[in-house]
N, C-alpha and C positions, 0 to 999 in steps of 0.2 A: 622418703618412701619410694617403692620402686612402683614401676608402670603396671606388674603385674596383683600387685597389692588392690590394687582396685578393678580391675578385670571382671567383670561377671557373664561369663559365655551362654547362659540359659537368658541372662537379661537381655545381651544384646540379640540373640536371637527372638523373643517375643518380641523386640522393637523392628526390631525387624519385618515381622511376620507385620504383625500393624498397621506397619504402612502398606501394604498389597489389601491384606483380609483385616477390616476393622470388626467384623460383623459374624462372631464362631456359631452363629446360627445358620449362615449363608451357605450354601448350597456347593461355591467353589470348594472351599477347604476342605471336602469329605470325597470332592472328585479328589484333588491333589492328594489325600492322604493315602486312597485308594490307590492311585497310580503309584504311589512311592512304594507302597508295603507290596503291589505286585512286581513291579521290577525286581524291585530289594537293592539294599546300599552298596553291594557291590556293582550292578551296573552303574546306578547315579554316581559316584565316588570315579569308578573305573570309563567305561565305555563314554560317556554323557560328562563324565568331567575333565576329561582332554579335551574338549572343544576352544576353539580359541575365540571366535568371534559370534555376535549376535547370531549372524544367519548363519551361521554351521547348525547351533543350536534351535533354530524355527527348523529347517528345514531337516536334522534330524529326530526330533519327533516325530513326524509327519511319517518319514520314511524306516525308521526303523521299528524291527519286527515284534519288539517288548511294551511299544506304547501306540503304534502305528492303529490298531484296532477300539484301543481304549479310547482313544483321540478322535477316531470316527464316529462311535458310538455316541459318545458325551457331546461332542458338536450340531452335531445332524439334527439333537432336540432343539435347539438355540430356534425360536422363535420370537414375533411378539406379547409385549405383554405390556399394557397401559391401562391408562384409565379412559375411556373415551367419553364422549360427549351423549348427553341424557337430557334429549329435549322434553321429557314427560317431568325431571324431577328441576330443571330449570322454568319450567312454565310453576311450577306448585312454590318454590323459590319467591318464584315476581309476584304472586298473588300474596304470598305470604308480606312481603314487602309492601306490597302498596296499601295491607290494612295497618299493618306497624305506623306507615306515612300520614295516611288518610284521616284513618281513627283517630289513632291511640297518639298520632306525630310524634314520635320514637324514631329520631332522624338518624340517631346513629347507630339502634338496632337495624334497621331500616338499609342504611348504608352498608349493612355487611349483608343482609340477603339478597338484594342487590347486585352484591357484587359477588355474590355466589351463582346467581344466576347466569350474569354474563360468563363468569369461567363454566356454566356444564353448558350453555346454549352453543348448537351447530351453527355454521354458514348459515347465512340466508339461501333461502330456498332450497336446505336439506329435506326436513321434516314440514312438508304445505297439512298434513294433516292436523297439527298443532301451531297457533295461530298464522295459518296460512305461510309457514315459512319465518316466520318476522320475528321469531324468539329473540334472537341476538339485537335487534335492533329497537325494540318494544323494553327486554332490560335496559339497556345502555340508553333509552330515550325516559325511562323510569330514577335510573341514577342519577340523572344528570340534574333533576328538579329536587330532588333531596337534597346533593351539592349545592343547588342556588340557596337555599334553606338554609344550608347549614354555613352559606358565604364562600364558598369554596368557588369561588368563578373563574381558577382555569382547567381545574377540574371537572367542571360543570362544561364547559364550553367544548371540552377536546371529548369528552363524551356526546354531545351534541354533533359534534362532525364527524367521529367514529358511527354514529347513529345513521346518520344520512349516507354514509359509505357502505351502509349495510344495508339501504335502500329502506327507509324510515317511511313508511305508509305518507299517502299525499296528505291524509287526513291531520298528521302531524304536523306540517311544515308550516302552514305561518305561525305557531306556537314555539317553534323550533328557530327561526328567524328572528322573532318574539327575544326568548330567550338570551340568544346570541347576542342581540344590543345591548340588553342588560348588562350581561356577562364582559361585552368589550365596553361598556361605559365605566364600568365598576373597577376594569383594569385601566384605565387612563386611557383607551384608545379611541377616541370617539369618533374618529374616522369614519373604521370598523364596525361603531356601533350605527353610525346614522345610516349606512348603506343597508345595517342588516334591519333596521326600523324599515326602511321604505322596503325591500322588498316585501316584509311583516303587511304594512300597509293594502302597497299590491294584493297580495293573495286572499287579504279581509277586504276587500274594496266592496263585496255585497252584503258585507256583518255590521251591521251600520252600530251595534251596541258594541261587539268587540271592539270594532275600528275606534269610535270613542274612548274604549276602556286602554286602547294603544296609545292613543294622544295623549292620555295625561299620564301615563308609566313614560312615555318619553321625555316628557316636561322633568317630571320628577327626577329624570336621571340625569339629566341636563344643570338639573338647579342641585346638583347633590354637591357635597363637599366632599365624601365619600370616595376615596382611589385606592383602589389596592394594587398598586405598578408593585413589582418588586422591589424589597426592601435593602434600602444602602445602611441599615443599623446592623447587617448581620456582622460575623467574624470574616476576618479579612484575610483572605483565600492566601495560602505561604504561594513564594515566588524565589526563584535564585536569582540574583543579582546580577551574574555574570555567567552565562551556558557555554560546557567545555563543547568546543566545535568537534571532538571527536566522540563522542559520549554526551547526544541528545540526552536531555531533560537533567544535566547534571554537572554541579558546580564547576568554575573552569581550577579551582581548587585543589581537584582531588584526579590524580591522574592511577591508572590499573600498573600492576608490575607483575613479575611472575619468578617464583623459585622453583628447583627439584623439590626443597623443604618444605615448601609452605604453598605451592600451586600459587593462585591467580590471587593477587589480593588489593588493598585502595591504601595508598599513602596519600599525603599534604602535601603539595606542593610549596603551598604559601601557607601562612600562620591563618591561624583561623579560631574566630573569638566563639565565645558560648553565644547561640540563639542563631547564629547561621543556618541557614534551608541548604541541605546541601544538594540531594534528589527528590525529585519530581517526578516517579515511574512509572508510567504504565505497564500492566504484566503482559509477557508474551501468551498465558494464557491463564482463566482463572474461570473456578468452579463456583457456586452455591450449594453450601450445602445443604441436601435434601429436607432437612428439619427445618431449615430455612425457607422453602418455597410456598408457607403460607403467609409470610410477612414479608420479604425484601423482591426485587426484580429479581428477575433468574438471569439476567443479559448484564446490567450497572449495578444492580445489587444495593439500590436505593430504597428507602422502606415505599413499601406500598400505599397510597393513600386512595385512585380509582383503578384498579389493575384491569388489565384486557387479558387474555389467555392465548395460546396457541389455537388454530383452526381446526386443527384433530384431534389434540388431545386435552385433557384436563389436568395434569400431571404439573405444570411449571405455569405463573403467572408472569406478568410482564407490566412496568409502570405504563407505558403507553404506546401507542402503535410505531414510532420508532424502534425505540428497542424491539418490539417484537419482529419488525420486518429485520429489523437488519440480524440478529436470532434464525429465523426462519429460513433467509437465503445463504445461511452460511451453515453454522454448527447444526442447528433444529432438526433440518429435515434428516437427520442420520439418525438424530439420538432418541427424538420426540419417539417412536413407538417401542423404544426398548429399555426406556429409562427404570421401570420399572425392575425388567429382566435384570440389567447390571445391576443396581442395589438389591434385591433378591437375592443376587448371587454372594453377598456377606462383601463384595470389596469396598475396598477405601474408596476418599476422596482423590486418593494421590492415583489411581485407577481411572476414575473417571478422568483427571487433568490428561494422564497419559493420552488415553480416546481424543479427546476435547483439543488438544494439540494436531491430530489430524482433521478432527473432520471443519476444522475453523479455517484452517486452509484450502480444503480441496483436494483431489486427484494431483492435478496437474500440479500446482505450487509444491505437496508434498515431494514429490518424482525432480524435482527442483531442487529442492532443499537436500534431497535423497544425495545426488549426484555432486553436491556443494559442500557438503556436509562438515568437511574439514576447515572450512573457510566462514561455518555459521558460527553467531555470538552460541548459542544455545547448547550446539555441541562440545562448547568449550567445559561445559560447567563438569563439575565432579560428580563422577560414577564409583568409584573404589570397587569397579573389576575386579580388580586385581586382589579384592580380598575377600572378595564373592566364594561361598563355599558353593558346589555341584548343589546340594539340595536349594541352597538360594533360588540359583539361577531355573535349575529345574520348574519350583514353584510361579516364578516368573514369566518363563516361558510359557508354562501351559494358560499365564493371563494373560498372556500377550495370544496367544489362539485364540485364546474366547473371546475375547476386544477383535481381532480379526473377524471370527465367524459373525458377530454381530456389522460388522460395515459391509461384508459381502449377502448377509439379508438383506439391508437397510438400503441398497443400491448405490451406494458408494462407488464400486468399483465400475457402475455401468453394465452388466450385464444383466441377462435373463435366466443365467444356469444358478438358478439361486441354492441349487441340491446338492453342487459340487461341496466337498468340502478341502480337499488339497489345493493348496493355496498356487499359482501360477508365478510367474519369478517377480512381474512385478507386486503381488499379495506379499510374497516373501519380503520385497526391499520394505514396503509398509510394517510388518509384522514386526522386521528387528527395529525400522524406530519406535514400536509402540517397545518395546523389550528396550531398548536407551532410555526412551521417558519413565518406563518403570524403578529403572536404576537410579539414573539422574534427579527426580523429584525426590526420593529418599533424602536429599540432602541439601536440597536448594528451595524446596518449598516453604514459603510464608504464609500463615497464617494469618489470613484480611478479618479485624477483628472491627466490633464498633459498642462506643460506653456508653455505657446503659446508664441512668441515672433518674433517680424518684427527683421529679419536678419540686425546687424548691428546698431538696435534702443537702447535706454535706459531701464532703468526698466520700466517708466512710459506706454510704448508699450506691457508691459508683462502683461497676466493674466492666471489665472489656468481658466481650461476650465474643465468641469465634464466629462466622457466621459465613466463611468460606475460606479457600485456598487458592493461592495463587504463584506463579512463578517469575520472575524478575531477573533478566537477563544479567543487570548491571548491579542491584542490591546483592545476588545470590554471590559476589564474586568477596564481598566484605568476609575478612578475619575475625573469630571469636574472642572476646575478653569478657572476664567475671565480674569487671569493673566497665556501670557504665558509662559510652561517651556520644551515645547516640539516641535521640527519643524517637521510635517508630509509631506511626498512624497512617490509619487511610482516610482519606477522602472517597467513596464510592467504593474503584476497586487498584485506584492508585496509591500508589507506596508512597510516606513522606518520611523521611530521617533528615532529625534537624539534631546539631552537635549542643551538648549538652556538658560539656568542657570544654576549656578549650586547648586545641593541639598545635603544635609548632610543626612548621615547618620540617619533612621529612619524617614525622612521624607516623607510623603505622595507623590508621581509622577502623577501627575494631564494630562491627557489630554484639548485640549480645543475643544468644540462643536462646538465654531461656535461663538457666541458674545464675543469679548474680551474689558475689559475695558475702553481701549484705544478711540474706534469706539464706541461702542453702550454705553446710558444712564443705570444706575443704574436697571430704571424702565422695558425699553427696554426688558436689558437683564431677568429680573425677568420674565416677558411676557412671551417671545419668549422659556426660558426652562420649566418653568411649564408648557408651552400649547405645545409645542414639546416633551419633555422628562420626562413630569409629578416632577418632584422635585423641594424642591425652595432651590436657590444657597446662601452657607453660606460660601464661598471662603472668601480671606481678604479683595482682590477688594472691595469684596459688603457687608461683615463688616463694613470697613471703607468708602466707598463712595469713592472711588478712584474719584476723576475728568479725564476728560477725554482729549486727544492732541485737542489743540486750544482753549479749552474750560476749561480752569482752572489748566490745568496739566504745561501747561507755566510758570508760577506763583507759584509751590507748593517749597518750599524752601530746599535747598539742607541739607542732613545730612549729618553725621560723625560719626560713632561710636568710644564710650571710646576704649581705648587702653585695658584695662586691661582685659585678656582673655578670663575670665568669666563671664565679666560684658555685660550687652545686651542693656545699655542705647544709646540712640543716643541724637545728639547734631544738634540742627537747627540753620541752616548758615543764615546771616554771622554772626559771635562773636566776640565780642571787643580785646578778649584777647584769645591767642593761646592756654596760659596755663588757666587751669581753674581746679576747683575739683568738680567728679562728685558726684551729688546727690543719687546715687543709691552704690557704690562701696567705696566713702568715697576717692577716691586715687586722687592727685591732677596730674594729662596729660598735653601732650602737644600735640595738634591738628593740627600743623601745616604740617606736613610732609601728613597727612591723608588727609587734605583741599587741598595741592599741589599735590597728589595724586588725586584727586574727579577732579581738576581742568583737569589733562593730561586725563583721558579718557572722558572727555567733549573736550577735542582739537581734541581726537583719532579717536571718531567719525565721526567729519566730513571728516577726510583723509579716514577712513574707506567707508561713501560714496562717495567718488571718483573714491575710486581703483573699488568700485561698478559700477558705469557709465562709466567705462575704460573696462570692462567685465575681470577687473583682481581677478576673483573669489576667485581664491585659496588665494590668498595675502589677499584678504577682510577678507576670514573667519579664517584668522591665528589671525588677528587684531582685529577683531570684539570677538574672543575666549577670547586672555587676556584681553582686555578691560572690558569686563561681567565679568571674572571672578576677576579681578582686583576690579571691583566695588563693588560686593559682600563681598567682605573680609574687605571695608572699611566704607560701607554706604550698606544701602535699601531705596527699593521700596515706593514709588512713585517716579521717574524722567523719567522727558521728555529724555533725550537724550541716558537713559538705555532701557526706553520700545522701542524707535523706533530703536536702535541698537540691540534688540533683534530680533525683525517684520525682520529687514535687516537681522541680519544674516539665522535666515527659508526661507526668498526672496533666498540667496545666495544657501542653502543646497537643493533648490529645481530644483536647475540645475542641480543637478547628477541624478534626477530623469528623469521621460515623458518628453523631451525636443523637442517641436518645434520650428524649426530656420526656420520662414516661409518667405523664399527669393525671392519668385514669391508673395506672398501673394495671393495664391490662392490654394486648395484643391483638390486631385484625389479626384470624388467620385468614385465609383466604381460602385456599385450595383443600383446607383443613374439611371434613363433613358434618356439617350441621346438624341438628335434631329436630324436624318438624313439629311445631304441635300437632297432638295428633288432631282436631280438628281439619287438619291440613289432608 
């Protein structure tokens, strides 16, 4: 079949479109359509599509006389839009919580109003006419006694010191101190706890029945057997063996090469068996996405257990005052009041990364990176320019203006003319990398996913669930195959691909997009990556026509390779006679020991899924290890019971990643809006 057999030019265009405008409700795409149908396809085609470079294109909009006014008009409304903070509906929040507590001890209804309050409560000493300023620190000193409740004692304790940082009334504090012993005795520290006992002491020194009621809670913690240190039973965090000194956080294994054909891609250096870790990556920059910011961090993107919020807005939560500072002094302060405005505006996630790529930098660093640019890992990755039609780049541009107009409100750029809307040369140099990042993510963005699983269910109850985006300097540079040899997972919002066959020396290390042979048709997959990824796929899958599980791969007949070590013939089962001489090698074998071999890991499998549905992981993936590699050294690819023993073993390795054990099967949202009783 030929390349244009499967082409579908309206396909690849809505994939297209998708990744800028996920949202046909949103506000941008009725600007863009607007500008396009006044120009008309002959200027876009003509005038607007001879442009050669990003910044011709910024800065011809800007200046020419067909979109120059349109582009004024549309920009100039760009204001804020968020949710901000509502100290009258966070005080009704904490009341409501402390009779859930109090009453009815509903600790983990309790724990979500709670922690609804703390995300809508101001700063201390915003609002003094509601409890005297102290909202923020009255919840957060509210949660943290729920937490003790509910044994939650580091939870409990880093809300007690976020409390006190929010200047936690005196009236609290030997309660607070109090607390805190408990909480470091409960974690093994008892250092920690007997310093925060006597200060406790100290500040009761005239409570003669408190101070009593102190002495024996100290005893008591004292005589506890009780530690909750963190646990050495968990899964055991992947690690590479050996780190390639030129390409941090990744195997010294796999070294980058680059063609005209094939651009930037990862070969073998050395052989390398099934279950190897090969990267360790952190992304150069990654999003949450918005559906996501009532359950995971908006910074590490760890699930939520006591979130804190931003100091302005109420839009994005945060596991704990780390994350939030380090949030705040970098990306936050740009994005915090207009979070709203860009997802209003209908764009993608791959929109927001584009943003999120500057403001996590800076001014300065960007204008660095600006001037370097040919010499950054980032700008190395694939844009396909070159196959960008005018109205693409068009629709592009005008996102890369509004992403502009939003950083010179937000004071990004450091000025006061915040009315201006023509960009100044250095706005310009920013503008065409936000218009690169819009390119460039089209093809290199990952997908940070985490598996959801009902507490105690099978695999069948398990699925990766999307939960944001992210980009990878060193993953994005991997080639596509329909067969796969890679299991990807996150940890947080780091990338893990561990090999899941094994590959010889000098072989190609393929990632997989998304269609694997197995699931999707020949034609399918042919579709779905030329109109997604622009390339047609010449893997051996879709050389050969791999049939696929159920549908043909049942039925494809087992092989055996000759013995003879350099010979590469295979031999299709079953065969009358054991011995036999190959046609390619001339040497006369015997097959039998390799067929009784082929046979054991067609038995091994299925014990392998067992120990699967048993959730005895680690066993699985010891089993599932030799088996693939067992199978390789005697036979290849096509078999049913190697592809789906492969799929299992990525099932397995994706447990050391984002793991949810959803045992309520029910969600905190957080930032999500509650429904008061109306007694409230």
């Amino acid at each position: 079949m030929s390349y244009n057999t499967f082409e579908d030019e309206q396909f690849r265009k809505i994939c297209s479109e998708k990744t800028l405008q996920s949202n046909s409700k949103g506000f941008f795409l009725d600007f863009y359509n607007f500008v396009a149908e006044e120009v008309g396809i002959e200027w876009i085609k003509g005038e607007f599509g001879k442009l050669k470079t990003d910044e011709e294109r910024i800065e011809f909009v800007y200046k020419s006389k067909q979109t120059e006014k349109y582009i004024e008009n549309y920009l100039k409304n760009v204001q804020e839009v968020f949710r901000p903070k509502n100290v009258e509906l966070s005080r009704k929040l904490r009341l409501e919580a402390e009779k859930l507590s109090a009453k009815q001890q509903d600790y983990d209804k309790a724990l979500i109003f709670y922690s609804q309050s703390v995300m809508r409560a101001p700063k201390t000493g915003y609002a003094k006419h509601i409890d005297q300023g102290f909202s923020l620190a009255l919840s957060l000193w509210g949660r943290s006694q729920v937490l003790l409740h509910l044994h939650q004692f580091e939870h409990s304790l880093a809300d007690i010191q976020e409390a006190r940082k929010e200047k936690l009334p005196d009236s609290y504090q030997a309660q607070a101190f109090w607390n805190m012993g408990i909480c470091y005795s409960k974690l093994g520290d008892e250092l920690r706890a007997s310093v925060s006992f006597d200060l406790a002491k100290k500040l009761l020194s005239k409570d003669a029945e408190k101070l009593q009621k102190l002495v024996e809670d100290t005893g008591k913690c004292s005589k506890s057997e009780e530690s909750l240190r963190p646990s050495n039973l968990t899964c055991e965090k992947p690690k590479i063996e050996v780190s390639n000194p030129n390409l941090p956080n990744v195997s010294i294994k796999l070294s980058v090469k680059k063609s005209p054909g094939m651009g930037r891609y990862v070969v073998a250096n050395q052989d390398i068996s099934t279950g190897e870790t090969l990267i360790i990556e952190s992304p150069y920059a990654a999003c949450l996405l918005p559906e996501m910011s009532g359950t995971h961090c908006h910074h590490c993107f760890q699930r939520l257990k006591s979130p804190i919020g931003c100091h302005e807005c109420s839009n994005v939560a945060f596991c704990g005052g780390q994350c939030r500072d380090e949030a705040v002094s970098t990306y936050h302060q740009y994005e915090c009041k207009y979070l709203d405005l860009l997802f209003g505006s209908g764009m993608s996630i791959l929109g927001y990364i584009s943003l999120r790529i500057i403001t996590q930098n800076g001014l300065k660093k960007c204008l660095q990176i600006y001037e370097n640019r040919a010499n950054e890992r980032l700008y190395k990755l694939c844009t396909n320019s070159d196959s960008r039609s005018p109205e693409d780049f068009l629709q592009r541009t005008l996102m890369a203006a509004f992403l502009l107009r939003c950083l010179q409100r937000s004071g990004f750029f450091d000025t006061d003319d915040i009315h201006r809307v023509k960009p100044t040369k250095v706005e310009v140099h920013i503008t065409s990398m936000l218009l690169f990042n819009l390119q460039m993510l089209q093809f290199n963005a990952h997908e940070i996913f985490e598996t959801r699983n009902v507490f105690g269910s099978t695999k069948s109850s398990s699925k990766n669930v999307c939960i944001g985006v992210g980009v990878y300097e060193t993953a994005s540079m991997f080639n596509h195959d329909c067969h796969l040899a890679l299991s990807r997972y996150f940890s947080g919002r780091k990338i893990v691909l561990t090999s899941i066959r094994p590959l010889k020396k000098g072989d190609l290390i393929p990632e997989n997009y998304g269609p694997l042979f197995t699931k999707k048709s020949l034609a399918e997959r042919k579709r779905s990556l030329l109109s997604r990824y622009w390339f047609d796929c010449h893997c051996l899958a879709c050389q050969q026509n791999w049939p696929l599980i159920h549908r043909g791969l049942d039925h494809v007949s087992g092989q055996v390779r000759c013995t003879t070590a350099s010979c590469l013939n295979l031999f299709s089962l079953p065969i009358k006679n054991d011995k036999v001489e190959c046609i390619k090698c001339g040497n006369t074998i015997n097959l039998s020991e390799r067929i009784s071999m082929l046979k054991w890991c067609e038995e091994q499998y299925s014990v392998a899924l067992e120990l699967e549905e048993k959730s005895m992981i680690n066993q699985a993936i010891d089993l599932l290890c030799a088996i693939i590699n067992t199978f390789y050294k005697i036979s290849a690819p096509p078999h049913k019971e190697m592809q789906l023993a492969e799929e299992m073993l990525a099932r397995c390795l994706e447990k050391f990643g984002n793991l949810w054990e959803d045992k309520q099967q029910k969600s905190l949202e957080i930032t999500k809006s509650i429904k008061l009783p109306s007694s409230s």
